[in-house]
C-alpha positions in Angstrom: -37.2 16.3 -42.5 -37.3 17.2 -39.0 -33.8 18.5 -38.2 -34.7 19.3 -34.1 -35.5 15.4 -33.9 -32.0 14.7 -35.7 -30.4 16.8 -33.5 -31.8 15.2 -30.4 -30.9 11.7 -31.2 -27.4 13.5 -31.8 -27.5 14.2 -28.5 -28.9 11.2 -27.1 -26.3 9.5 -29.1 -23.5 11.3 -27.1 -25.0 10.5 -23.9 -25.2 7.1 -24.4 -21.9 6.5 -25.5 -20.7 8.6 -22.1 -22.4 6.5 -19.9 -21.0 3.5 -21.9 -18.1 4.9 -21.6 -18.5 5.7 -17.3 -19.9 1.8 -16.7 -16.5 0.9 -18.7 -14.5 2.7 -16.4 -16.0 2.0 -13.3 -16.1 -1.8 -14.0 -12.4 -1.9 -14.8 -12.0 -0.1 -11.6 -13.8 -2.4 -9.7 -11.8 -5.2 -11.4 -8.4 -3.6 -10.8 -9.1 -3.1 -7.3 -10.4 -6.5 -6.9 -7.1 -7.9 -8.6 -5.0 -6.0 -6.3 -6.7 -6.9 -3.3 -6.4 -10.7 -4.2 -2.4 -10.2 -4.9 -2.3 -8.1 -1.3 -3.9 -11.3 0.8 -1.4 -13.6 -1.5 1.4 -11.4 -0.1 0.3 -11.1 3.1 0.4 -15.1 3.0 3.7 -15.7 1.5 5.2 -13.1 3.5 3.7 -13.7 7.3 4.8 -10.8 9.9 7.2 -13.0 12.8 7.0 -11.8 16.1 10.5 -13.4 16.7 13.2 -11.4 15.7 15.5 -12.7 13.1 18.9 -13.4 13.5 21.5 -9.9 14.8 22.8 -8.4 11.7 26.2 -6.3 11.7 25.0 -3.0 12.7 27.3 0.3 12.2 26.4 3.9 12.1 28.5 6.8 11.9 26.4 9.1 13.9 23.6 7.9 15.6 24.1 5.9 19.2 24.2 2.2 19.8 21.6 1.0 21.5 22.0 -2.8 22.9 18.4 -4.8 24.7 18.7 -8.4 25.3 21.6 -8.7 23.3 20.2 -7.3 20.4 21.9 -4.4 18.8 20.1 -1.2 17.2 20.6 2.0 15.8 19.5 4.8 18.0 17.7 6.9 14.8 16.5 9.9 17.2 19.0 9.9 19.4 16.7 9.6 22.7 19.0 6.6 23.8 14.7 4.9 23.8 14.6 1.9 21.4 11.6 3.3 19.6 9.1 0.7 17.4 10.4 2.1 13.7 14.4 1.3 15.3 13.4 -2.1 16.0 14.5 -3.6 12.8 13.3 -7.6 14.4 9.4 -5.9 15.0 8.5 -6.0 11.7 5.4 -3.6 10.4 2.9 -5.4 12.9 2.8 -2.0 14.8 2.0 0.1 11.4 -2.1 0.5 11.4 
């Protein structure tokens, strides 16, 4: 009985069932990625990015400023009396890259 030669296909054993175990992973990986990819570009199309601003909602605020452009009302987050791109609640995420 050759116990070195037992001992190797031990071994060779082991590493065959990690890399079995690695290709599982990584495929499932590829798969999951691949699934949420799909549902992003499904969302993307359910849910297109307007460049027209909807409709004024009732804005309040407590402390920050009031700022008003083309009769549009918005809340001055940073207080720089500027209507900055994140304050523009009608200009959607188009501007995030």
């Amino acid at each position: 009985m050759n116990v070195q030669g037992d001992g190797r296909n031990a071994i060779d054993a082991a590493a065959s069932d990690k890399r079995e175990i690695e290709n599982y992973m990584r495929r499932k990986l590829i798969l999951s990625c691949s699934i949420a990819a799909v549902l992003a570009g499904l969302l993307k199309l359910s849910f297109p990015i307007s460049s027209v601003p909807a409709a004024q909602r009732e804005i309040g605020s407590r402390k920050a400023q009031i700022l008003t452009q083309n009769g549009l009302k918005f809340r001055d987050l940073n207080k720089n009396g500027i209507l900055d791109p994140y304050e523009d609640w009608g200009f959607g995420l188009s501007y995030v890259r």
